[in-house]
C-alpha positions in Angstrom: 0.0 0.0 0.0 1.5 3.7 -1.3 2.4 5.7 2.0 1.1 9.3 2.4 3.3 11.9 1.6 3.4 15.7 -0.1 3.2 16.2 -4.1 2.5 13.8 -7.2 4.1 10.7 -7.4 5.4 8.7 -10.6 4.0 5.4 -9.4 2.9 3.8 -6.1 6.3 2.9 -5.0 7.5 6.2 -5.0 4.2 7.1 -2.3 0.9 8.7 -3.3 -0.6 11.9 -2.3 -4.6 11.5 -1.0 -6.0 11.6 -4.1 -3.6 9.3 -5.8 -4.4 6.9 -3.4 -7.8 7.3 -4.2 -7.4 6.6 -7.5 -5.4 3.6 -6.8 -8.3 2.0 -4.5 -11.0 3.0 -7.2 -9.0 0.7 -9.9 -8.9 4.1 -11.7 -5.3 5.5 -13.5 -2.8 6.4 -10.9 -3.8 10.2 -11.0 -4.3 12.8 -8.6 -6.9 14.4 -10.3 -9.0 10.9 -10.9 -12.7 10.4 -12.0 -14.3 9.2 -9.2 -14.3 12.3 -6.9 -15.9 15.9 -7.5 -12.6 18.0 -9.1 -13.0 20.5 -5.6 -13.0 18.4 -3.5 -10.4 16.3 -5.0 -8.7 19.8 -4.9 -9.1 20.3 -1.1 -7.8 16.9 -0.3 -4.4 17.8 -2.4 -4.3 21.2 0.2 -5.0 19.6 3.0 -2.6 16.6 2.0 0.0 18.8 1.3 0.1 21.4 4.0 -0.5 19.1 6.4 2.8 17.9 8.9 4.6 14.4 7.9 3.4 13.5 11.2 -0.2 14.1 11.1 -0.8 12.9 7.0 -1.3 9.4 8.2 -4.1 10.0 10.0 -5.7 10.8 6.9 -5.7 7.6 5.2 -9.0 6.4 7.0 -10.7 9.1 4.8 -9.4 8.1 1.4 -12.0 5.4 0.7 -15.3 7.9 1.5 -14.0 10.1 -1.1 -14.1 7.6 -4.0 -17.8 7.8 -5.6 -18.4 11.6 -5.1 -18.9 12.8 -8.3 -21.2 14.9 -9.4 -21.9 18.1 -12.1 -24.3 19.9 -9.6 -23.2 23.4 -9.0 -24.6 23.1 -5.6 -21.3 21.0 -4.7 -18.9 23.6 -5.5 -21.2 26.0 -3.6 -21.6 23.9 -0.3 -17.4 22.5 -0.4 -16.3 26.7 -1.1 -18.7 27.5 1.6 -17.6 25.0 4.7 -13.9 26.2 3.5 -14.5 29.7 4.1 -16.3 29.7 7.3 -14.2 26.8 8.8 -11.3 29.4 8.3 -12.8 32.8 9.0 -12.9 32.9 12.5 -9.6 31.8 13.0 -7.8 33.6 9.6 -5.5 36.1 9.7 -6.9 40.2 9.7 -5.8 40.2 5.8 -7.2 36.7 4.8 -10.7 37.8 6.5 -12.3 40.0 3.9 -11.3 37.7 0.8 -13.0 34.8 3.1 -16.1 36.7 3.9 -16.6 37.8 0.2 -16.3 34.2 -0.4 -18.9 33.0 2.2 -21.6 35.3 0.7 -20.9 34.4 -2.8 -21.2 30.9 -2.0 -24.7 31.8 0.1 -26.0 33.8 -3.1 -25.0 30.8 -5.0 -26.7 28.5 -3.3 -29.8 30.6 -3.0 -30.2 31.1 -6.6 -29.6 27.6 -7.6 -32.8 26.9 -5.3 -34.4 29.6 -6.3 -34.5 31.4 -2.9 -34.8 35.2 -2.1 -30.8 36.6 -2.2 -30.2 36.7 1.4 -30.5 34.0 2.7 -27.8 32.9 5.2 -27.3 29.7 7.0 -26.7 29.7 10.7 -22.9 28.4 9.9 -22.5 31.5 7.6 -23.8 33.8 10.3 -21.9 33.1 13.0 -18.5 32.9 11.3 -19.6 36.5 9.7 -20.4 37.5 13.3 -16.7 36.9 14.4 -15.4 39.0 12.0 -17.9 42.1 11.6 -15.7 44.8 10.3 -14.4 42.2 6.9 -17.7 40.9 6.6 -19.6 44.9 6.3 -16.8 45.6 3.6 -17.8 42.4 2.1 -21.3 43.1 2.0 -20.4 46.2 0.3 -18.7 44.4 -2.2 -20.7 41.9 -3.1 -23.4 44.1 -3.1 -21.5 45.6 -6.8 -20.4 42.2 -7.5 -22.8 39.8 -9.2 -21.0 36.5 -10.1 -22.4 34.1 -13.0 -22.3 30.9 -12.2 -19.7 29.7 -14.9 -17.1 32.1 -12.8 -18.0 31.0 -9.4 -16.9 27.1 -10.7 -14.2 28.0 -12.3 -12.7 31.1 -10.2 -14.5 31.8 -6.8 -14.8 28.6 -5.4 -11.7 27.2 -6.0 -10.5 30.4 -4.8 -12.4 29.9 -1.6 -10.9 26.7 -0.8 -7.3 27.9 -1.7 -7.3 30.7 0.6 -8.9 28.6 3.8 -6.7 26.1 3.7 -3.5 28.7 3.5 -5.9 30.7 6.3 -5.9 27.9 8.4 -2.1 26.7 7.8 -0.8 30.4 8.7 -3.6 31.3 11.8 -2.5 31.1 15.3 -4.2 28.3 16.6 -2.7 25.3 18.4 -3.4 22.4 16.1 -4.0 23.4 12.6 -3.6 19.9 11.1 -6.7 19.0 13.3 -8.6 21.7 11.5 -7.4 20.7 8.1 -8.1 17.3 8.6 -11.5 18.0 10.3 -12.3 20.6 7.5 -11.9 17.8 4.8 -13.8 15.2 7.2 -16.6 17.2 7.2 -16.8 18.3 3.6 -16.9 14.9 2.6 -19.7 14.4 4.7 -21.6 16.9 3.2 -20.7 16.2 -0.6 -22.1 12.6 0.6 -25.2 13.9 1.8 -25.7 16.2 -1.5 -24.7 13.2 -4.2 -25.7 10.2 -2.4 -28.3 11.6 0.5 -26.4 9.8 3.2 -27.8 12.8 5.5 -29.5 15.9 6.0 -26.9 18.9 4.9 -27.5 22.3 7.2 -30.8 23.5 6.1 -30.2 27.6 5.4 -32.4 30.0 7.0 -33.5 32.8 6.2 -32.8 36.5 8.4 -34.5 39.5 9.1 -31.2 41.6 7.7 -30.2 40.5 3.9 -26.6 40.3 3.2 -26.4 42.8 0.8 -28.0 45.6 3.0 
């Protein structure tokens, strides 16, 4: 069995990286960027893998197998994985990472709301407390966003990779004890909710809607 270790890797013997590992239990090509898992998440597991300590990457084997299967075109994945990322990290991101994150937890929010046809607004209570932590970034993001409009071909291919990029550097940098713990929780429970949107394993965190909107 490949061992865990940072980068790409010519072939099994040399050690994989998570998502070459997953590739190698799906019976797929040895790839990093394999079929059988949604391209951002695959992407967030290749952070997490890599900026996470030689010590602590073996403790994420165990969550190579629940990533295999999770596959899916539905823009709602891309919203919900750039949405955990950004308010995992806001409240514990640096002052300069905090406005870039919040801008990225309300595009994800808009996102979602429009792809269910929901009033724009509409914040889960996730989204509002992390925005609560930080309330000076996120009123100069609601600014922002309130000129911004993003399509939805721009938030696949820009903002939410973007999203996940800067949380996991936000996380790696902050000033927290244990900030493999967070990565690795982070990529735990995004998996768990990619599960619950492609295969309905369980209920994802149901948004609600608030008296203020986010782009007041």
């Amino acid at each position: 069995m490949p061992v865990l270790s940072r980068g790409r890797h010519r072939n099994p013997k040399r050690g994989a990286c998570f998502m070459e590992l997953a590739s190698y239990l799906a019976g797929e090509r040895w790839s990093d960027h394999p079929a059988c898992t949604h391209p951002l998440l695959a992407a967030l597991a290749r952070l997490v893998n890599d900026n996470t300590s030689d010590e602590s990457r073996a403790k994420l084997v165990r969550l190579v197998p629940s990533i295999i299967g999770l596959a899916s075109d539905d823009l709602r994945v891309d919203a919900q994985i750039a949405l955990r990322c950004a308010t995992t990290a806001l409240p514990v991101a640096a002052a300069e990472r905090q406005l870039a994150l919040a801008v990225s937890v309300l595009a994800a929010e808009e996102m979602l709301a429009r792809l269910d046809g929901a009033p724009s607004g509409r914040l889960s209570e996730r989204s509002r407390r992390a925005l609560e932590e930080v309330p000076h970034a996120a009123d100069q993001a609601r600014r922002f966003s309130r000129a911004a409009r993003i399509t939805e071909k721009g938030f696949r291919r820009y903002a939410a990779p973007n999203a996940v990029q800067l949380a996991v550097v936000g996380i790696v940098q902050a000033c927290i004890p244990d900030p493999d713990a967070l990565l690795r929780e982070l990529l735990e429970e995004t998996i768990n909710e990619c599960s619950a949107l492609i295969r309905g394993d369980q209920p994802a965190e149901t948004p609600v809607t608030i008296t203020t909107p986010i782009h007041a």
